[in-house]
CHARMM internal coordinates of N, CA and C (Angstrom, degrees):
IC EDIT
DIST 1 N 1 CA 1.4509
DIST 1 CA 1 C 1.5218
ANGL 1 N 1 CA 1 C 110.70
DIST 1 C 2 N 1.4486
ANGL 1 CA 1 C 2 N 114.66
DIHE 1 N 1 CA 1 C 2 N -27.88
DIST 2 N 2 CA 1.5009
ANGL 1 C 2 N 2 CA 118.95
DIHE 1 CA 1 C 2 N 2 CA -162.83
DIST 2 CA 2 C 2.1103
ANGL 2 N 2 CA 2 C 93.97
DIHE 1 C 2 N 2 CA 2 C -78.29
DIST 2 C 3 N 1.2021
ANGL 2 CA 2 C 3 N 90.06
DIHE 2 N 2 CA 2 C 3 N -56.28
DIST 3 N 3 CA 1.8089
ANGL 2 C 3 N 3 CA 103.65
DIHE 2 CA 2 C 3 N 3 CA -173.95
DIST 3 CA 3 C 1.9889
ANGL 3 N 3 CA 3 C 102.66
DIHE 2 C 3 N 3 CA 3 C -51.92
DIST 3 C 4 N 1.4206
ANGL 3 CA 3 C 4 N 102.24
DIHE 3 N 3 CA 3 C 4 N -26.69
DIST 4 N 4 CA 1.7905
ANGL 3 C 4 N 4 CA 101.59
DIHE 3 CA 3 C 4 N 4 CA 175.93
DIST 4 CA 4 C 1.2499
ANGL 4 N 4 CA 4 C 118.56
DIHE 3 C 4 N 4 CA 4 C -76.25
DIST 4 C 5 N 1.6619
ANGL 4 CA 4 C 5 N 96.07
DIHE 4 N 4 CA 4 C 5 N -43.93
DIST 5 N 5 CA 1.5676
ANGL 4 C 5 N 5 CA 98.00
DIHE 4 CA 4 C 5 N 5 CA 177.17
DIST 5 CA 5 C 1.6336
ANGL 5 N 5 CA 5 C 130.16
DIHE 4 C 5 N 5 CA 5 C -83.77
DIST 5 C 6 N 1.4298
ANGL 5 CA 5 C 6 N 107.11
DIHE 5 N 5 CA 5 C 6 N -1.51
DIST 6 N 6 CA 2.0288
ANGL 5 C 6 N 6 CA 128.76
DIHE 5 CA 5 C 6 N 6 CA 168.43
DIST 6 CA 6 C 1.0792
ANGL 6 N 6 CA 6 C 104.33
DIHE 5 C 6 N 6 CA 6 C -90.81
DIST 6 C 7 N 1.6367
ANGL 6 CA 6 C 7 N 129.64
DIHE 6 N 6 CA 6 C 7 N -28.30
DIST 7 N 7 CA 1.7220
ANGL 6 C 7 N 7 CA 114.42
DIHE 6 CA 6 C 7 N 7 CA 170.51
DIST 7 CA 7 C 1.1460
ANGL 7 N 7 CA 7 C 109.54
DIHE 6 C 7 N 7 CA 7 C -95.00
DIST 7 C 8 N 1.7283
ANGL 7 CA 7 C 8 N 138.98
DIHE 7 N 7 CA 7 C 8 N -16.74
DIST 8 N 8 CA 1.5666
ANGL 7 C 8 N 8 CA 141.18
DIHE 7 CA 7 C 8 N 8 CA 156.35
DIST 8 CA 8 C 1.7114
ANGL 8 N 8 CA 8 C 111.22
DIHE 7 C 8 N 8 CA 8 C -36.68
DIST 8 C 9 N 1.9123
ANGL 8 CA 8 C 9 N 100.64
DIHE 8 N 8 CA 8 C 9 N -50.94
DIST 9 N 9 CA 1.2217
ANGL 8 C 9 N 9 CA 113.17
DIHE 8 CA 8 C 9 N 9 CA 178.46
DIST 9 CA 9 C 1.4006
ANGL 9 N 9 CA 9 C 134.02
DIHE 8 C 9 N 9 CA 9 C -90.71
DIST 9 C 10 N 1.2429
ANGL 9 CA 9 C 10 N 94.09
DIHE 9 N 9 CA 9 C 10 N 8.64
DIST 10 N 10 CA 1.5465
ANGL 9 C 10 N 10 CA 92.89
DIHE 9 CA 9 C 10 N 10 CA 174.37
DIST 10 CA 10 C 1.4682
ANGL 10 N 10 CA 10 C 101.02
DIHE 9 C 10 N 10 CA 10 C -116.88
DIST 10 C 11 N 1.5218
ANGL 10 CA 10 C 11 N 133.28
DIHE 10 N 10 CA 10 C 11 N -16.70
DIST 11 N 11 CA 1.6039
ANGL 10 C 11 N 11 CA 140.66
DIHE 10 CA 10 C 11 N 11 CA 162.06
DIST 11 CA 11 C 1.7001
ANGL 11 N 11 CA 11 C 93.12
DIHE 10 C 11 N 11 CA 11 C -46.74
DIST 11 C 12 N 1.3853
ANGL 11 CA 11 C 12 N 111.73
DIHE 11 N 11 CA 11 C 12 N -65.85
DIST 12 N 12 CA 1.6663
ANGL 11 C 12 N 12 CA 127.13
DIHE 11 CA 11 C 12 N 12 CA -155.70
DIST 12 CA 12 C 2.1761
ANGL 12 N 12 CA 12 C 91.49
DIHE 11 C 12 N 12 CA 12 C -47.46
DIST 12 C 13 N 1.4813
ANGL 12 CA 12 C 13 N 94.70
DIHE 12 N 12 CA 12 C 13 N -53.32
DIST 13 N 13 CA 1.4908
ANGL 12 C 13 N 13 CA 92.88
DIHE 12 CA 12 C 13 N 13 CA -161.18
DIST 13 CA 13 C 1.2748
ANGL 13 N 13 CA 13 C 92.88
DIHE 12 C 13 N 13 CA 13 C -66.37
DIST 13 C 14 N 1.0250
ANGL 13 CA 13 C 14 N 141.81
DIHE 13 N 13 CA 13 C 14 N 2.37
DIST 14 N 14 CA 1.6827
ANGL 13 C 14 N 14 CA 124.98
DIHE 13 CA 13 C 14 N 14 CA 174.39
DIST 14 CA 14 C 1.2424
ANGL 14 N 14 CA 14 C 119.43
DIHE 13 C 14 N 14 CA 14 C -80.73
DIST 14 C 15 N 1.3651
ANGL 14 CA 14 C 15 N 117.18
DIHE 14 N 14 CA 14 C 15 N -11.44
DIST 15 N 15 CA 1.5391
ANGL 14 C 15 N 15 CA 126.38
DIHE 14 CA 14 C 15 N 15 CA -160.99
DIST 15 CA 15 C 1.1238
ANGL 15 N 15 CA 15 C 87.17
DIHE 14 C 15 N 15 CA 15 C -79.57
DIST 15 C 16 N 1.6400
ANGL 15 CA 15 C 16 N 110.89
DIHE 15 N 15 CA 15 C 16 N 166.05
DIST 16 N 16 CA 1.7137
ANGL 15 C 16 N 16 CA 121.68
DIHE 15 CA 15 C 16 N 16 CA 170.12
DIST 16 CA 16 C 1.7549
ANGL 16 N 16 CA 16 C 99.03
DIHE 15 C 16 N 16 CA 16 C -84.21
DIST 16 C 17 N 1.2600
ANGL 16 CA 16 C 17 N 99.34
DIHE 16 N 16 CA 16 C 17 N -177.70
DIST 17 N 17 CA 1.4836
ANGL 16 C 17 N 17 CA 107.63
DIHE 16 CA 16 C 17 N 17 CA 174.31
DIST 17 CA 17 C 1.4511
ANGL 17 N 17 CA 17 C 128.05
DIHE 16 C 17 N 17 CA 17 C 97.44
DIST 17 C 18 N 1.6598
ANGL 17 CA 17 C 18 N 109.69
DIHE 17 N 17 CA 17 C 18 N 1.37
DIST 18 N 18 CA 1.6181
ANGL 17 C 18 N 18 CA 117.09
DIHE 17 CA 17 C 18 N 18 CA -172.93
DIST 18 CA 18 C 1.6452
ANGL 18 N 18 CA 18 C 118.92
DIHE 17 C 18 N 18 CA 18 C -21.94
DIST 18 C 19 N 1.7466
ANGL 18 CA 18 C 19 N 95.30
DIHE 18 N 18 CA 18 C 19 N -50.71
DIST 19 N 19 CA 1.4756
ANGL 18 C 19 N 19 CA 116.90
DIHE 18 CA 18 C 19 N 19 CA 173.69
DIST 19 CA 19 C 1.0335
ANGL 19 N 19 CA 19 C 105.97
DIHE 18 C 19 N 19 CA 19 C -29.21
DIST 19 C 20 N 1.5184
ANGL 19 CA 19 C 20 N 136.81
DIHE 19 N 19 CA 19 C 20 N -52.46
DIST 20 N 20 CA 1.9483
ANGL 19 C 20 N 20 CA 138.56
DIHE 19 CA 19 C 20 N 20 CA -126.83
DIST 20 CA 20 C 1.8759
ANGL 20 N 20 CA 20 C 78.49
DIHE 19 C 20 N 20 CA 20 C -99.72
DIST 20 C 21 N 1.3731
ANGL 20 CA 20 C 21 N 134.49
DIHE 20 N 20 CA 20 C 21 N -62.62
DIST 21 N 21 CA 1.1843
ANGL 20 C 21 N 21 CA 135.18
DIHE 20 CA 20 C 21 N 21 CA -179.30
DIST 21 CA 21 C 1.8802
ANGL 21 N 21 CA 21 C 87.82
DIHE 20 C 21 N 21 CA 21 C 112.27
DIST 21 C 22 N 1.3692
ANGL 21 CA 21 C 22 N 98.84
DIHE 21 N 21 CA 21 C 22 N -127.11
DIST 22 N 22 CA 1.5848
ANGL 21 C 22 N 22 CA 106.90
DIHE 21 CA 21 C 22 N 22 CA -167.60
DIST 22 CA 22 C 1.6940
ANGL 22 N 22 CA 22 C 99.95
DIHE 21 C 22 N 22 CA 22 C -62.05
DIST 22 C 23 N 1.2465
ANGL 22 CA 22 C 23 N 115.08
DIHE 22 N 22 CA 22 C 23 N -31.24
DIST 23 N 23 CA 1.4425
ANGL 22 C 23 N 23 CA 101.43
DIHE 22 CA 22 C 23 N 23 CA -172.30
DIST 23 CA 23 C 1.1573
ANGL 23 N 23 CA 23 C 109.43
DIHE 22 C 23 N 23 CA 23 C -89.85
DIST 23 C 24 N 1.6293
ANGL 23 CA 23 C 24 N 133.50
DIHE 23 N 23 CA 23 C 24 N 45.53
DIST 24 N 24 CA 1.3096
ANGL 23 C 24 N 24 CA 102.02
DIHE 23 CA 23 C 24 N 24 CA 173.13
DIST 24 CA 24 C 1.1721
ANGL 24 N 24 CA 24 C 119.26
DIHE 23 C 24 N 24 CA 24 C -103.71
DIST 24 C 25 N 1.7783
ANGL 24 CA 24 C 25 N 122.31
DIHE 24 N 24 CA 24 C 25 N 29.17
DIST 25 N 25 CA 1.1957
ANGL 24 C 25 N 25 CA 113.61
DIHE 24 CA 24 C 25 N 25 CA 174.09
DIST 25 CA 25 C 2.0668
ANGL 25 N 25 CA 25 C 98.16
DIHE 24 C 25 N 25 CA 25 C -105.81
DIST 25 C 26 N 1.1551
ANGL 25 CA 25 C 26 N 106.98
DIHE 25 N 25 CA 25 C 26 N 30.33
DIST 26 N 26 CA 1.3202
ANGL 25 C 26 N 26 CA 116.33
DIHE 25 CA 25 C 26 N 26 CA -172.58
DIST 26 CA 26 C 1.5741
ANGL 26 N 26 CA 26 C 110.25
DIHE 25 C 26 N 26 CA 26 C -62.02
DIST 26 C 27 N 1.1973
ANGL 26 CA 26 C 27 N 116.61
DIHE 26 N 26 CA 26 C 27 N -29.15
DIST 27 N 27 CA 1.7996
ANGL 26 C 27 N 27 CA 144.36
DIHE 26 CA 26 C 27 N 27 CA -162.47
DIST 27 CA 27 C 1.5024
ANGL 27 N 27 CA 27 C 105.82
DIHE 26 C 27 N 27 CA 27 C -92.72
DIST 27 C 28 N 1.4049
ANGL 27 CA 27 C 28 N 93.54
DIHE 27 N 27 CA 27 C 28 N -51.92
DIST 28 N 28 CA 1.3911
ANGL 27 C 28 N 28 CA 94.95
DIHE 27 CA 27 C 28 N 28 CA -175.51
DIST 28 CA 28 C 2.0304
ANGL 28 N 28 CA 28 C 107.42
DIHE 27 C 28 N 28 CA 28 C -55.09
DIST 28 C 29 N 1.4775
ANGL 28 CA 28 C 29 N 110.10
DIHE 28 N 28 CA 28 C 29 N -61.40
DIST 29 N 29 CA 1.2058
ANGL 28 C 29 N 29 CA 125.56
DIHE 28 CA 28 C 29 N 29 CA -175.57
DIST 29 CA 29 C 1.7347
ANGL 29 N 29 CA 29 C 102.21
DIHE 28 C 29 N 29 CA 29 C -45.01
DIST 29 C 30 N 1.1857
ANGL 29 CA 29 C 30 N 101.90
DIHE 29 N 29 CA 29 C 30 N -54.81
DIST 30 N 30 CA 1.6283
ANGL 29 C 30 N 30 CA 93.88
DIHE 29 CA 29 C 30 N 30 CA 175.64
DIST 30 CA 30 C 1.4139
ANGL 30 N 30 CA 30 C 134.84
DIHE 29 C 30 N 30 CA 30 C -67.57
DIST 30 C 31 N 1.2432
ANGL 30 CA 30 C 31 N 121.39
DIHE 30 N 30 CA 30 C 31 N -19.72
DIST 31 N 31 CA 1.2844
ANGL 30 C 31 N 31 CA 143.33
DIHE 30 CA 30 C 31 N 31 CA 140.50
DIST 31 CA 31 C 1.8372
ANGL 31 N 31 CA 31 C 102.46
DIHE 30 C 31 N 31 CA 31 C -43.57
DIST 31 C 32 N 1.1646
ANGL 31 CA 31 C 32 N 123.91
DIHE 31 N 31 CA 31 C 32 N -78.36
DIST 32 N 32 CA 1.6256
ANGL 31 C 32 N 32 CA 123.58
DIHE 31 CA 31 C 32 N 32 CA -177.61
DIST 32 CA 32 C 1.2565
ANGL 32 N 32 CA 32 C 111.94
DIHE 31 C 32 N 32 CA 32 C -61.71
DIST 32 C 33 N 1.6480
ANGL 32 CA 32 C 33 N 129.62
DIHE 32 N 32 CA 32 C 33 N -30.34
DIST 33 N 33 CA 1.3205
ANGL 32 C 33 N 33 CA 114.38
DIHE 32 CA 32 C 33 N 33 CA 158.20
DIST 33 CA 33 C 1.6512
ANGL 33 N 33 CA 33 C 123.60
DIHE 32 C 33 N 33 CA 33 C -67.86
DIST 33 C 34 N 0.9941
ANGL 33 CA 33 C 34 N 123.16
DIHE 33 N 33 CA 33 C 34 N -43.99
DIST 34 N 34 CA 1.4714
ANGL 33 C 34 N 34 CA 130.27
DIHE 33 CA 33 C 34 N 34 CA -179.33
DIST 34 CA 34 C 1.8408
ANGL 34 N 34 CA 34 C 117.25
DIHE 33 C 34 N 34 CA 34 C -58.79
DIST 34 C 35 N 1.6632
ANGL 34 CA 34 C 35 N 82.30
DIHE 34 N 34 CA 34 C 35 N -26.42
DIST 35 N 35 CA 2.2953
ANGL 34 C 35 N 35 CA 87.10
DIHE 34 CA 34 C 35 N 35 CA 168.51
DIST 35 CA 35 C 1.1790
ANGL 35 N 35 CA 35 C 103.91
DIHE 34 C 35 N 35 CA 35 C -103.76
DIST 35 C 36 N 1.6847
ANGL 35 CA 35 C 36 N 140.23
DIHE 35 N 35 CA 35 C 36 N -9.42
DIST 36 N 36 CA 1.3229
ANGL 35 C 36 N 36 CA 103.80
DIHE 35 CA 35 C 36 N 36 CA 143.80
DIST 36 CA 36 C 1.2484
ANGL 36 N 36 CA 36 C 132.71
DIHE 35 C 36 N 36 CA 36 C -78.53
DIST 36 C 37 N 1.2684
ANGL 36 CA 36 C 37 N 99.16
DIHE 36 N 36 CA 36 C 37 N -28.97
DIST 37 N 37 CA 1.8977
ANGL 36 C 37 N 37 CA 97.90
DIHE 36 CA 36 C 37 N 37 CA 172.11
DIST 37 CA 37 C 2.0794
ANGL 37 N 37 CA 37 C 112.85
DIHE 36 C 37 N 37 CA 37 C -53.21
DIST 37 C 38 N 1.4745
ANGL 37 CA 37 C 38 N 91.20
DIHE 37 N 37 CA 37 C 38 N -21.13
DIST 38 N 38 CA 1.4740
ANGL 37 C 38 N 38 CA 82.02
DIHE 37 CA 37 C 38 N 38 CA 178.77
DIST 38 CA 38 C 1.8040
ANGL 38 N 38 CA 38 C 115.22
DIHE 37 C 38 N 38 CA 38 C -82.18
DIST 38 C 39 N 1.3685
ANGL 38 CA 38 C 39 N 95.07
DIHE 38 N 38 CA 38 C 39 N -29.73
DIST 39 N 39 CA 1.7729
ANGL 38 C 39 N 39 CA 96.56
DIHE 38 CA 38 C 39 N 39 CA -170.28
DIST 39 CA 39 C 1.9742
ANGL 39 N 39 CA 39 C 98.88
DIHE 38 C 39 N 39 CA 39 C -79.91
DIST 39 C 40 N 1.4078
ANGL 39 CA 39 C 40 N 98.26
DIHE 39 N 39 CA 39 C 40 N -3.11
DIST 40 N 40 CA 2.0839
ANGL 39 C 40 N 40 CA 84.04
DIHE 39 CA 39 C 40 N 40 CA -172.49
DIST 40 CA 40 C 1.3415
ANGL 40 N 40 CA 40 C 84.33
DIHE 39 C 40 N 40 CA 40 C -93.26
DIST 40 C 41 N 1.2106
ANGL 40 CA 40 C 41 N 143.86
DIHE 40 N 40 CA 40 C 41 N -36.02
DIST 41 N 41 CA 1.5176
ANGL 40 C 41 N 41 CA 137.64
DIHE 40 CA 40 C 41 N 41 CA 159.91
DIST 41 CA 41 C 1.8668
ANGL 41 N 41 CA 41 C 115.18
DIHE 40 C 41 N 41 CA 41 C -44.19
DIST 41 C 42 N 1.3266
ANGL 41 CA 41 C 42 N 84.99
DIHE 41 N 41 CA 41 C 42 N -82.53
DIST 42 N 42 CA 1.9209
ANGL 41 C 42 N 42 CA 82.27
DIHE 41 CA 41 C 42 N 42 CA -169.46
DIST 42 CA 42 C 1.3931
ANGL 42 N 42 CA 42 C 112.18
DIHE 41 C 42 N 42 CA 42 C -58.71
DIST 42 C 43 N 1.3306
ANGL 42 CA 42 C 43 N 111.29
DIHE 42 N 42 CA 42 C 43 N -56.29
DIST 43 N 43 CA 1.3567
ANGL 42 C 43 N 43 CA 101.86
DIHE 42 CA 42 C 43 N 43 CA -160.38
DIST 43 CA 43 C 1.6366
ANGL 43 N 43 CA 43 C 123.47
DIHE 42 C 43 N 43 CA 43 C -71.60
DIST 43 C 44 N 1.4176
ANGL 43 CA 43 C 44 N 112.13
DIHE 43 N 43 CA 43 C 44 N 145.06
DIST 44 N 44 CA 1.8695
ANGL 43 C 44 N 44 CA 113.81
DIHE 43 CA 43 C 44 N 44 CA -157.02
DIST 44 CA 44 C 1.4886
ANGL 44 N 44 CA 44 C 104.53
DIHE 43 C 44 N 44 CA 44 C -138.28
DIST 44 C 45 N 1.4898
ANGL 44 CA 44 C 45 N 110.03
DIHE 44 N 44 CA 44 C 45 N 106.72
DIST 45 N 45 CA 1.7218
ANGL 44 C 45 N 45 CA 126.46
DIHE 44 CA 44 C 45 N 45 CA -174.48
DIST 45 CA 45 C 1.9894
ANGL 45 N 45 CA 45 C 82.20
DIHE 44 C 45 N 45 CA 45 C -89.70
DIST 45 C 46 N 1.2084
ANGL 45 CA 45 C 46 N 67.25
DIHE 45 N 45 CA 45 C 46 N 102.10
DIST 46 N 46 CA 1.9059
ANGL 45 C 46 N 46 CA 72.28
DIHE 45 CA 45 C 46 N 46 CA 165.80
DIST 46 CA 46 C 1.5399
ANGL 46 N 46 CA 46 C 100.35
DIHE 45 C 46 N 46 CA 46 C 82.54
DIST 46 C 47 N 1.4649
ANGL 46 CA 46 C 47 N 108.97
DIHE 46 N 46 CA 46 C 47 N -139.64
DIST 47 N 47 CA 1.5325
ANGL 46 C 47 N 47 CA 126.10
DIHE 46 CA 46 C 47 N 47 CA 164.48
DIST 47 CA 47 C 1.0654
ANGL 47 N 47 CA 47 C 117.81
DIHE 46 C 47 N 47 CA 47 C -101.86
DIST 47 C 48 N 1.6168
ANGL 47 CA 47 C 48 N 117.91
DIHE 47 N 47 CA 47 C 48 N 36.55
DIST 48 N 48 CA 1.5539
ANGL 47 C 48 N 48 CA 101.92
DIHE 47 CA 47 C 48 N 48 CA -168.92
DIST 48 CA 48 C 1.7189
ANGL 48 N 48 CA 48 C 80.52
DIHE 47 C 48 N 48 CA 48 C -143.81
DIST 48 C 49 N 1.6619
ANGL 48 CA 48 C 49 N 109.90
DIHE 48 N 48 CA 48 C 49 N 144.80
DIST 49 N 49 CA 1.5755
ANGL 48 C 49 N 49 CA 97.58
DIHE 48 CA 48 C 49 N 49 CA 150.52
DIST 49 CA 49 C 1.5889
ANGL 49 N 49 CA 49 C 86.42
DIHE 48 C 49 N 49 CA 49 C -148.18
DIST 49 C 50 N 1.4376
ANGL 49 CA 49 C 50 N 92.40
DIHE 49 N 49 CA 49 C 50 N -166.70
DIST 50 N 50 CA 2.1155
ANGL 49 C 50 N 50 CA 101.91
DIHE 49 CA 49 C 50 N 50 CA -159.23
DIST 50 CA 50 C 1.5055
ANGL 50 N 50 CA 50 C 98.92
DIHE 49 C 50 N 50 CA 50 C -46.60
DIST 50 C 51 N 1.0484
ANGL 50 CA 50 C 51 N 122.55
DIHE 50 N 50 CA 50 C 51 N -47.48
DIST 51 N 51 CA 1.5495
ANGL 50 C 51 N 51 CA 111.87
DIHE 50 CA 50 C 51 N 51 CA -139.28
DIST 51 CA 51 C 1.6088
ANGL 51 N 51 CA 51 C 99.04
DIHE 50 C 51 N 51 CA 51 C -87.10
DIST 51 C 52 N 1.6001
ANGL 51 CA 51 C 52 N 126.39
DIHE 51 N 51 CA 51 C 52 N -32.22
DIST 52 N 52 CA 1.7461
ANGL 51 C 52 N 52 CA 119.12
DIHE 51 CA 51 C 52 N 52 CA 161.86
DIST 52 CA 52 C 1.1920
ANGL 52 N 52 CA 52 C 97.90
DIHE 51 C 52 N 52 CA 52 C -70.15
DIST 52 C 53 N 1.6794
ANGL 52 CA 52 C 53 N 169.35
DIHE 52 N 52 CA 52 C 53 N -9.67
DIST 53 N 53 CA 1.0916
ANGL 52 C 53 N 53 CA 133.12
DIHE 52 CA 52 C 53 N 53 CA 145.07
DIST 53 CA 53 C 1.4325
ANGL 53 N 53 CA 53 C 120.42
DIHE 52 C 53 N 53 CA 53 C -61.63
DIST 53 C 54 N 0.9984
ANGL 53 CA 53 C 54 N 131.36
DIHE 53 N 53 CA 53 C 54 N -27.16
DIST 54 N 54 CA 1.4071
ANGL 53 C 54 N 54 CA 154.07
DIHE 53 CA 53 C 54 N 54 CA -150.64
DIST 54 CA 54 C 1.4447
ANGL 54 N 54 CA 54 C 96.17
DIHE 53 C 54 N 54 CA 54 C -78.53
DIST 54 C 55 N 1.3997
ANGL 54 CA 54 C 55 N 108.57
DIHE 54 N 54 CA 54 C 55 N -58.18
DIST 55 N 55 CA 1.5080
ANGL 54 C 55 N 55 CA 121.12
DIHE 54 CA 54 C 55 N 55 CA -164.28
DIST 55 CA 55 C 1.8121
ANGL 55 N 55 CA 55 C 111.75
DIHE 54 C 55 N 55 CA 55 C -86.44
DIST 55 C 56 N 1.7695
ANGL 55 CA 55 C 56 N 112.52
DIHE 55 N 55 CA 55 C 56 N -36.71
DIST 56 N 56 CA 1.3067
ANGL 55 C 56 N 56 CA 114.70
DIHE 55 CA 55 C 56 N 56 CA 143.74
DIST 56 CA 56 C 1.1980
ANGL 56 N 56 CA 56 C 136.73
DIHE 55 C 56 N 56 CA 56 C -38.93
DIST 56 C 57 N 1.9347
ANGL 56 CA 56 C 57 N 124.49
DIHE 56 N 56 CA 56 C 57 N -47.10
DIST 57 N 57 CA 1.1603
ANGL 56 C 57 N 57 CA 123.51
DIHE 56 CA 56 C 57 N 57 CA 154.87
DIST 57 CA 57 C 1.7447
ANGL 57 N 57 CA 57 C 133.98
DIHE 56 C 57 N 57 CA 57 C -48.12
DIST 57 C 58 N 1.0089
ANGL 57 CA 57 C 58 N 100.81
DIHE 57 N 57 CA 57 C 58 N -58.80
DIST 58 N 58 CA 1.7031
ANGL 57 C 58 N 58 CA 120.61
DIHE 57 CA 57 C 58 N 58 CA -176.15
DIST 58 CA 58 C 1.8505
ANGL 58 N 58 CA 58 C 103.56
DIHE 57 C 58 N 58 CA 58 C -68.80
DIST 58 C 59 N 1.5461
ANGL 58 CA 58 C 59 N 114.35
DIHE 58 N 58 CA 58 C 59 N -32.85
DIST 59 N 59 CA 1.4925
ANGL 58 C 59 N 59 CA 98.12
DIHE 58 CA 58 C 59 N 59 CA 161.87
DIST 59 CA 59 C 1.6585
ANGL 59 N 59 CA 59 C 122.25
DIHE 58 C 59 N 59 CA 59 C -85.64
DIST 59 C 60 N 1.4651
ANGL 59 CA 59 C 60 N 116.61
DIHE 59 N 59 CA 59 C 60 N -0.12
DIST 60 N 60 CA 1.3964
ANGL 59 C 60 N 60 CA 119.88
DIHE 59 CA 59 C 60 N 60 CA 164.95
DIST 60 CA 60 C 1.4027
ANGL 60 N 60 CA 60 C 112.05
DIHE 59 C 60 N 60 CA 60 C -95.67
DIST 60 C 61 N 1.1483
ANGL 60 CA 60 C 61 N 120.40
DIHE 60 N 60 CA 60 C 61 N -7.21
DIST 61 N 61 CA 1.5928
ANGL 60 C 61 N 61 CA 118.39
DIHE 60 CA 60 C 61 N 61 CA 175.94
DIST 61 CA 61 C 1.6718
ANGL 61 N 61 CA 61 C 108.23
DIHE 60 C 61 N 61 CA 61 C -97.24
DIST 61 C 62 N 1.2415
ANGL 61 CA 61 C 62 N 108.75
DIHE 61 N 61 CA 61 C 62 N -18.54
DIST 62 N 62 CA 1.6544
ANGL 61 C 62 N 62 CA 110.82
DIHE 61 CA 61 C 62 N 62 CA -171.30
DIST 62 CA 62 C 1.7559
ANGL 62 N 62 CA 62 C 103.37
DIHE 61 C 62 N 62 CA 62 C -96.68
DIST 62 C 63 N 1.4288
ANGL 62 CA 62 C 63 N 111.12
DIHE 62 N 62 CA 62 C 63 N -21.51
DIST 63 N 63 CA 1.7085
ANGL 62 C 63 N 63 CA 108.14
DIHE 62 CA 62 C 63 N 63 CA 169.06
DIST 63 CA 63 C 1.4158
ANGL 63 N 63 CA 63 C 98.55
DIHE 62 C 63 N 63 CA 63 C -93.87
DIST 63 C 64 N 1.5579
ANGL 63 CA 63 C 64 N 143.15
DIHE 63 N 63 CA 63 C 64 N -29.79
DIST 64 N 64 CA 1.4349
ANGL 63 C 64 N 64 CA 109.18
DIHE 63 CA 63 C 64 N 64 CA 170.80
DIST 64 CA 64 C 1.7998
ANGL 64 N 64 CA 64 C 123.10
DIHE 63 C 64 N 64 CA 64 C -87.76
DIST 64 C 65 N 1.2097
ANGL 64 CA 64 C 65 N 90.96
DIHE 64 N 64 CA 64 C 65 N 9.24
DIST 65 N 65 CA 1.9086
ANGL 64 C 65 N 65 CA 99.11
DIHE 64 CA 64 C 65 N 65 CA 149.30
DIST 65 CA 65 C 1.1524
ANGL 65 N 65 CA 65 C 118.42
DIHE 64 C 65 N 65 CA 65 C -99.41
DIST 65 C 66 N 1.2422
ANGL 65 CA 65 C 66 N 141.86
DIHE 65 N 65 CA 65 C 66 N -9.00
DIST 66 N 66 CA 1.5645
ANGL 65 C 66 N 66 CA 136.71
DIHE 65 CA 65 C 66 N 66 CA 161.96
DIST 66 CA 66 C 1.4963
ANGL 66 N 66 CA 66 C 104.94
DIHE 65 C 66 N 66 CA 66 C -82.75
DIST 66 C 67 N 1.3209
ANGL 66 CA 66 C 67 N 107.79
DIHE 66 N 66 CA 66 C 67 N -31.70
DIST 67 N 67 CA 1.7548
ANGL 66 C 67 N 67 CA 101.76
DIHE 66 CA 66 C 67 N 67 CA -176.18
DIST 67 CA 67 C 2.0911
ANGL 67 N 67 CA 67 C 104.00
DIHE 66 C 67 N 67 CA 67 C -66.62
DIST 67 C 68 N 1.5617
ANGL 67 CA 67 C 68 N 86.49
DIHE 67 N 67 CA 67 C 68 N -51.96
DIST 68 N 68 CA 1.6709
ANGL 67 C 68 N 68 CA 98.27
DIHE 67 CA 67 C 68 N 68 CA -177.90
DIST 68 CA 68 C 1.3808
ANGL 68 N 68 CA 68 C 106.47
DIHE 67 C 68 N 68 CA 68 C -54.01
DIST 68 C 69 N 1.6623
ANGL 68 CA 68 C 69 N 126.75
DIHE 68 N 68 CA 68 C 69 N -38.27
DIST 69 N 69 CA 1.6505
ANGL 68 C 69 N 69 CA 107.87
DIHE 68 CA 68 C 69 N 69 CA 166.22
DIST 69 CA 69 C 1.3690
ANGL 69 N 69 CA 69 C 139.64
DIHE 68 C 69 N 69 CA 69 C -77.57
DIST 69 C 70 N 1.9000
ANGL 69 CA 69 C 70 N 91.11
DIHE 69 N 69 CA 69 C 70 N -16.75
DIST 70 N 70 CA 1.8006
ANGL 69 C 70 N 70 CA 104.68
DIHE 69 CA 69 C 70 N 70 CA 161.83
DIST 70 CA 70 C 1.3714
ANGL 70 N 70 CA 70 C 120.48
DIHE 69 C 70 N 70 CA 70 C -48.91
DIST 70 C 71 N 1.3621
ANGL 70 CA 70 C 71 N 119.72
DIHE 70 N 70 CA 70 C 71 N -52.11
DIST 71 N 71 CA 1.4721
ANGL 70 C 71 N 71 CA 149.39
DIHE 70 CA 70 C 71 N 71 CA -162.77
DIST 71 CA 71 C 1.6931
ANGL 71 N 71 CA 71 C 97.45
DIHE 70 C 71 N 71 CA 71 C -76.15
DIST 71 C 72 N 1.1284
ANGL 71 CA 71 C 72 N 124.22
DIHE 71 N 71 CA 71 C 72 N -40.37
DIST 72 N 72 CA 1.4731
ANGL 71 C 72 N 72 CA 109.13
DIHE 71 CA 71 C 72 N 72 CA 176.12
DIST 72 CA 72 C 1.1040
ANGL 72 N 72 CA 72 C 135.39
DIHE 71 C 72 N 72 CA 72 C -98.82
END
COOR INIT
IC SEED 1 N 1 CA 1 C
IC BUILD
């Protein structure tokens, strides 16, 4: 456990960023959030990718709440 956690910590000190302290993997994460936000956009398994299910859902949930307030 000791030899896992001295090469965990000696990978970490390699990174740039000493300056940032605990956050300097802050960049990195935003970097990996910002390319998945790009692949749930571009990329398309079939004819469908995240964001037309996304928008299919939320317009079938917003007409069976207008129906459910018609009805009462």
């Amino acid at each position: 456990m000791l030899s896992y956690r001295l090469k965990l910590w000696r990978l970490y000190n390699k990174l740039p960023g000493k300056a940032l302290g605990e956050y300097r993997l802050l960049p990195l994460f935003f970097i990996l959030g910002a390319a998945l936000e790009y692949s749930m956009i571009h990329w398309q398994i079939g004819e469908v990718n995240f964001y037309k299910v996304y928008k299919r859902r939320r317009v079938e949930e917003l007409v069976e709440q207008r129906l459910r307030l018609e009805q009462a």
